[in-house]
C-alpha positions as CSV (number, residue, x, y, z in Angstrom):
1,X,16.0,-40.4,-38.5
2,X,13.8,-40.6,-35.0
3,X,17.1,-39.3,-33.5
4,X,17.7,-36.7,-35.7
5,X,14.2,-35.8,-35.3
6,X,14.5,-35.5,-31.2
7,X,17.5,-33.6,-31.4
8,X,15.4,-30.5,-33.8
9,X,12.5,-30.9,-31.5
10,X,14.8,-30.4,-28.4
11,X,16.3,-27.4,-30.0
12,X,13.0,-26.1,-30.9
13,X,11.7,-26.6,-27.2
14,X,14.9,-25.1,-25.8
15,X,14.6,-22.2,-27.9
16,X,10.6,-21.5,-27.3
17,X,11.8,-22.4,-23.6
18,X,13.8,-19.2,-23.9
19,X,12.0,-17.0,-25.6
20,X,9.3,-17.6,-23.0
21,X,11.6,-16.8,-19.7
22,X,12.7,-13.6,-22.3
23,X,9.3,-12.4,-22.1
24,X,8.8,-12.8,-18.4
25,X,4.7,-13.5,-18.9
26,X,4.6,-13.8,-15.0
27,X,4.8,-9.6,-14.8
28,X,1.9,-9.5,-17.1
29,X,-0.5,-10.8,-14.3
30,X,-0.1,-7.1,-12.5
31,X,-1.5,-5.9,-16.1
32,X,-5.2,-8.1,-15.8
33,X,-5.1,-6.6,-12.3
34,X,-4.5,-2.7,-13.0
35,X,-7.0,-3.5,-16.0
36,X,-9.8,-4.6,-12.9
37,X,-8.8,-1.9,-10.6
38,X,-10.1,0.5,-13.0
39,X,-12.8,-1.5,-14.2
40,X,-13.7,-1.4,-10.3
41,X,-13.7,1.9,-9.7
42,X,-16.0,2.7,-12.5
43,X,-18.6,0.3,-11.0
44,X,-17.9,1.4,-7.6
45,X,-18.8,4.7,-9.2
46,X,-22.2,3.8,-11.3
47,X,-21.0,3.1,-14.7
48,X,-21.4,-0.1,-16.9
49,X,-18.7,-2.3,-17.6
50,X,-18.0,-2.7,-21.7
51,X,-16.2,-5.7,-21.6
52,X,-15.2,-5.5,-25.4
53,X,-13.4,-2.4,-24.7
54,X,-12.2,-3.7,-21.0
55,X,-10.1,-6.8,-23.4
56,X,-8.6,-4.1,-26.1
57,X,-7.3,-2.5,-22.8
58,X,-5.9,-5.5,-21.8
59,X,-4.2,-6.0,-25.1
60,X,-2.7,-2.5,-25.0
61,X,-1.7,-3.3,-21.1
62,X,-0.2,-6.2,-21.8
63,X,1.7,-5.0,-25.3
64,X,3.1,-2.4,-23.4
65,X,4.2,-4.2,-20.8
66,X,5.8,-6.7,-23.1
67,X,7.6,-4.0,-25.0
68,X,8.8,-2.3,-21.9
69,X,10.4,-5.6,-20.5
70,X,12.2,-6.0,-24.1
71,X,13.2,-3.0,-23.9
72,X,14.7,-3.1,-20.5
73,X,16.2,-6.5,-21.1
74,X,17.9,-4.7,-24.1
75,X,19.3,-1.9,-22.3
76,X,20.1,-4.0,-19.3
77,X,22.4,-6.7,-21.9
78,X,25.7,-5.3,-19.3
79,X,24.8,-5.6,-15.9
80,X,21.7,-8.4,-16.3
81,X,25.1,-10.6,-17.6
82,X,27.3,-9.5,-14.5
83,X,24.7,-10.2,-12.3
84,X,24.7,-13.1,-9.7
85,X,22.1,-12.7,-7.6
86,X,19.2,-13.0,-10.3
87,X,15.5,-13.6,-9.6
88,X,12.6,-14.0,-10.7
89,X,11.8,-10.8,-10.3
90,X,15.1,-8.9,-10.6
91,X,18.1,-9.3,-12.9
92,X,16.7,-9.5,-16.0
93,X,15.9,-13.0,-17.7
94,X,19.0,-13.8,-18.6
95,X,18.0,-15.3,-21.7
96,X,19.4,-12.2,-23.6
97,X,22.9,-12.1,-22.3
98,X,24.1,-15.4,-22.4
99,X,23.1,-15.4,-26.2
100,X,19.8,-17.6,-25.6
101,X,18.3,-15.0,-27.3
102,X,19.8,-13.0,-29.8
103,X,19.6,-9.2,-30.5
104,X,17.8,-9.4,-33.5
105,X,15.3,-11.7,-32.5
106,X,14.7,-9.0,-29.3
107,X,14.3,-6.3,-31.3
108,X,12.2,-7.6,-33.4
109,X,10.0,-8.5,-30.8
110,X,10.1,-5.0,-29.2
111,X,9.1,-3.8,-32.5
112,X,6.5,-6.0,-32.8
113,X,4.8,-5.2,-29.4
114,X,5.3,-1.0,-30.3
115,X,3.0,-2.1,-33.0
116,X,0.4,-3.7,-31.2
117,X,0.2,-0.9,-29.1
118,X,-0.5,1.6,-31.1
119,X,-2.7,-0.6,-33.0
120,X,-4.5,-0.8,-29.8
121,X,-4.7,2.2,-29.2
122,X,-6.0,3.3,-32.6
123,X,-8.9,0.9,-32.1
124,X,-9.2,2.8,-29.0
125,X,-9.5,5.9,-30.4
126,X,-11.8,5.6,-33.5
127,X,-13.7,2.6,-32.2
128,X,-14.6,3.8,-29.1
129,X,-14.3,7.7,-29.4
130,X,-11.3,8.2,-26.9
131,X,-10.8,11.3,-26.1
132,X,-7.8,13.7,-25.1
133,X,-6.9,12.8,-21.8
134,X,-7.4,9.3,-22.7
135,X,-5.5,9.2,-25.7
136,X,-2.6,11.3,-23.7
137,X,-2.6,8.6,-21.2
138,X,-2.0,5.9,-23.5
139,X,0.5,7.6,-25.1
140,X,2.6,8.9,-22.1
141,X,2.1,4.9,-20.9
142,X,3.7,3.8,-23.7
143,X,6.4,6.5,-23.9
144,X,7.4,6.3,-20.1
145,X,7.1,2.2,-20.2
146,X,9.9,2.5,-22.9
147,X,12.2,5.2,-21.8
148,X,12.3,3.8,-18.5
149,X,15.4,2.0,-19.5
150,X,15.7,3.0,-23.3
151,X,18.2,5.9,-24.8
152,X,18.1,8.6,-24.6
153,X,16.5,9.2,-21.5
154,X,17.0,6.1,-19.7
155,X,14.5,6.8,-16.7
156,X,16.0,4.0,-14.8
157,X,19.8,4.9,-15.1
158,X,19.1,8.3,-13.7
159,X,17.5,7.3,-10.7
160,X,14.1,8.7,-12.1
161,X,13.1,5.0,-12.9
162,X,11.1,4.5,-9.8
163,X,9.0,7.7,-9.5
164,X,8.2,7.0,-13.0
165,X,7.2,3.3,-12.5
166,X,5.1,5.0,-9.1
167,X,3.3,6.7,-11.6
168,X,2.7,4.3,-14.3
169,X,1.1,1.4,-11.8
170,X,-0.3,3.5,-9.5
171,X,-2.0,6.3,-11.7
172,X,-1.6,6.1,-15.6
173,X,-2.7,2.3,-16.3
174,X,-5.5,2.3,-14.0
175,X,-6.7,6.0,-14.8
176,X,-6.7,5.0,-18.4
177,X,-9.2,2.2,-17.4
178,X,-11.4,3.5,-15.7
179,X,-11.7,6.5,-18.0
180,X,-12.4,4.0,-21.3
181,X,-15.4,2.4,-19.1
182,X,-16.6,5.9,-17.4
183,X,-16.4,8.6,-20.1
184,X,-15.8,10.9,-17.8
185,X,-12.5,11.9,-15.0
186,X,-13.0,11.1,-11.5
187,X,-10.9,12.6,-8.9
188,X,-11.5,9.9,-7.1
189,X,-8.6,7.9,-8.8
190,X,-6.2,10.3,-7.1
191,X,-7.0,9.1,-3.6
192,X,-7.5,5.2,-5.1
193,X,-3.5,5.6,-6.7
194,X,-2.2,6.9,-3.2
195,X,-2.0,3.8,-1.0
196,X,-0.4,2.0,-4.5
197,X,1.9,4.5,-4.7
198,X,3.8,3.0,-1.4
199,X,3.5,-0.8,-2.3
200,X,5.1,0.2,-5.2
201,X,8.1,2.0,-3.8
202,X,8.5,-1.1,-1.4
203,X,8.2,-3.2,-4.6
204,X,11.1,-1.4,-6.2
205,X,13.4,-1.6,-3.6
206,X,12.8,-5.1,-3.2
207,X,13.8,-5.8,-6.6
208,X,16.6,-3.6,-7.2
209,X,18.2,-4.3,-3.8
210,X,20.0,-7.9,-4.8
211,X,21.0,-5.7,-7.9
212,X,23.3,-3.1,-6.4
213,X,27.1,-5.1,-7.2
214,X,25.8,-5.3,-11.2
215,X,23.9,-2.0,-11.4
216,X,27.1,0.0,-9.3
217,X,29.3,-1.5,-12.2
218,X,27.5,0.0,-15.2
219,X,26.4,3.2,-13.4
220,X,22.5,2.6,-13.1
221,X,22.1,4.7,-10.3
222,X,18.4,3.9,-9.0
223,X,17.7,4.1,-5.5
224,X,19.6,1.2,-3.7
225,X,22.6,2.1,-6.0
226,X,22.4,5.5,-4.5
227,X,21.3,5.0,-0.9
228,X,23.1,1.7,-0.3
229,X,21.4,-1.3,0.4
230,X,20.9,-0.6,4.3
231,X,19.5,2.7,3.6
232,X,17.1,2.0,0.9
233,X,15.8,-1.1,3.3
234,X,15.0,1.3,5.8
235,X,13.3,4.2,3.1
236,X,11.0,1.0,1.9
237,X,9.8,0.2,5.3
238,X,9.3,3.7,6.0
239,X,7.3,4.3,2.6
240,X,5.1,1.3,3.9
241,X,4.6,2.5,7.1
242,X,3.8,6.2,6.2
243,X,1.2,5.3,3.7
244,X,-0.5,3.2,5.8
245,X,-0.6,6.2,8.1
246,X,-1.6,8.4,5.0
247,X,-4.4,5.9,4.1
248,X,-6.2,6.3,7.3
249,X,-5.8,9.8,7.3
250,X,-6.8,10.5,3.6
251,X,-10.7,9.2,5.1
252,X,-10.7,13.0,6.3
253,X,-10.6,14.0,2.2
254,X,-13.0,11.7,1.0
255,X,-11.0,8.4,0.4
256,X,-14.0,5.2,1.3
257,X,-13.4,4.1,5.1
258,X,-13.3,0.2,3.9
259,X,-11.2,1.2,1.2
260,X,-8.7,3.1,3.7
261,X,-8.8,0.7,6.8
262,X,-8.1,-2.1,4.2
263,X,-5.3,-1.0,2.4
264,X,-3.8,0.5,5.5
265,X,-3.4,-2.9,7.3
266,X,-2.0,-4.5,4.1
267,X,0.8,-1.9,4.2
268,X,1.4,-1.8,7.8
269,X,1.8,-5.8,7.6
270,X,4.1,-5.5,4.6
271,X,6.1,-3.1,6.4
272,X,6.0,-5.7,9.2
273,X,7.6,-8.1,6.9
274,X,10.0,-5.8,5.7
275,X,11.3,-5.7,9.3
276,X,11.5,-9.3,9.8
277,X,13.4,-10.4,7.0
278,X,15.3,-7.3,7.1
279,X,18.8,-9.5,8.9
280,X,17.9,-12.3,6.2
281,X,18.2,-10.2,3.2
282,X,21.4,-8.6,4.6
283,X,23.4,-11.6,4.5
284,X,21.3,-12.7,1.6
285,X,20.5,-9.9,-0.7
286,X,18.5,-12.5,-3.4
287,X,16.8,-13.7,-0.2
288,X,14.0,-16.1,-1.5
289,X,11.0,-14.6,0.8
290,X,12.2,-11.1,0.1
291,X,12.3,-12.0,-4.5
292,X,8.9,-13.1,-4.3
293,X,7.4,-11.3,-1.3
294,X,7.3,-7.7,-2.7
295,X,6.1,-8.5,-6.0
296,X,3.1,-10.8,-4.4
297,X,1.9,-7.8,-2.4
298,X,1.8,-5.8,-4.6
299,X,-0.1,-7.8,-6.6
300,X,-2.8,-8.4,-3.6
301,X,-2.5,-4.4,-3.1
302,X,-3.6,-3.8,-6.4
303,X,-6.3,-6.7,-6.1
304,X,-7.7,-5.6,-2.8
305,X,-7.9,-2.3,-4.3
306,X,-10.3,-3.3,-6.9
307,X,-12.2,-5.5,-4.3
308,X,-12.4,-3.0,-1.6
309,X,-13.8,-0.8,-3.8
310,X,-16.8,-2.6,-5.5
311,X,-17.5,-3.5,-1.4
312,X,-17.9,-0.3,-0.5
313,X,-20.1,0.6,-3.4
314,X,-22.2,-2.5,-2.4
């Protein structure tokens, strides 16, 4: 019986094991961060934070995220199980393709995450009296976060899947954050989203680049699909190095000094980076450094964002 017992309670533990790398939760730590960015630049800008309505935010942020990476694991079944040079990062989970996880168990879960975002967002609304703009937000958040990858407009298949993830991270989730705690639009979140917007594009690359083999086979013509790997390298590092050039220049139009000189030098040193592993990812293209590099800077971008901005309100 004690043997019997083990064996269901290894199956269990396999199976939650999978659902688990499925899910990816790691990506979700970019959500808590976009969340504070906006939370930030309210502060920065004199407003209270309602913490009550910054965690249904997060919940929304979160339930979207978790339905978009369903939903690009599920459109991604062909090339995530042709793929060989898998990260963490890129290639999908893998979980979904080798029958880990079945169909019906993903859909279900992408269902279920639809549903708590629009029940989010209906607390949103009638709880805390959202109104237009921030209700379109939230919708065209959840819209784009799905047809990224999903029929029938497959955003990521078209190679409109990075300009739309530029403007989800760098604009939509933290505009839709800061307008929930402000009450009120800011154009200063125009000049806070443009040094993201670069990170991001270096972010993209990095992840898509040890996909190009799987991606060329089923026609997913993003970026490094079209440009080639050598020539999307090089557009990254010149995306990095141009908006850390913008950065400084956008002080002239009212974006904070601190704010500017900061997330100038984290660009200009990512770029850096980009350039020195550039031979290492060549022969390499899952290069380890490279996986978990991008992803990590961003992550710091979005954090010293926030950071840079409560400073310079202090």
């Amino acid at each position: 019986m004690s043997s019997g017992y083990r064996l269901v309670e290894n199956g269990i533990s396999s199976k939650a094991s999978s659902l688990v790398k499925f899910l990816r939760p790691h990506f979700l730590v970019g959500g808590f961060f976009l969340n504070f960015l906006g939370i930030a630049l309210a502060l920065s800008l004199g407003s209270d934070v309602d913490w009550a309505k910054a965690g249904i935010f997060q919940i929304l942020i979160s339930s979207v995220q978790l339905a978009g990476a369903i939903a690009n694991e599920y459109s991604d079944l062909v090339t995530d199980g042709l793929n060989t040079n898998r990260t963490m990062f890129s290639g999908g989970s893998g979980e979904l393709s080798s029958g880990r996880v079945s169909k019906k168990i993903a859909l279900a879960l992408l269902v279920a995450f639809v549903v708590s975002s629009l029940a989010s967002m209906t607390v949103i609304v009638l709880a805390f009296e959202a109104g237009p703009l921030l209700i379109g937000l939230m919708v065209v958040g959840l819209f784009l976060g799905l047809e990224y990858s999903l029929e029938p407009l497959s955003f990521a298949y078209k190679g409109l899947g990075e300009p739309i993830m530029v403007g989800l991270l760098s604009f939509v989730a933290p505009a839709a954050s800061f307008l929930l705690q402000s009450g009120s639009w800011s154009n200063e979140i125009f000049l806070v989203a443009l040094p993201l917007m670069f990170l991001i594009i270096g972010f993209m690359i990095a992840t898509e680049y040890p996909d190009l083999e799987a991606d060329l086979q089923v026609e997913k013509m993003n970026w490094v699909v079209r440009l080639g790997r050598e020539r999307a390298w090089k557009l990254a590092i010149a995306s990095l190095l141009f908006g850390s050039l913008l950065s400084l220049f956008a002080t002239a139009v009212g974006l904070p000094g601190i704010f500017a000189v900061g997330m100038a030098i984290l660009l200009l040193i990512e770029a850096m980076f980009f350039v020195a592993v550039s031979g290492k990812v060549r022969k390499e293209p899952s290069y380890l450094w490279s996986a978990y590099a991008a992803p990590a800077f961003l992550v710091s971008g979005i954090f010293l964002s926030a950071v840079l901005l409560l400073a310079g309100a202090a």
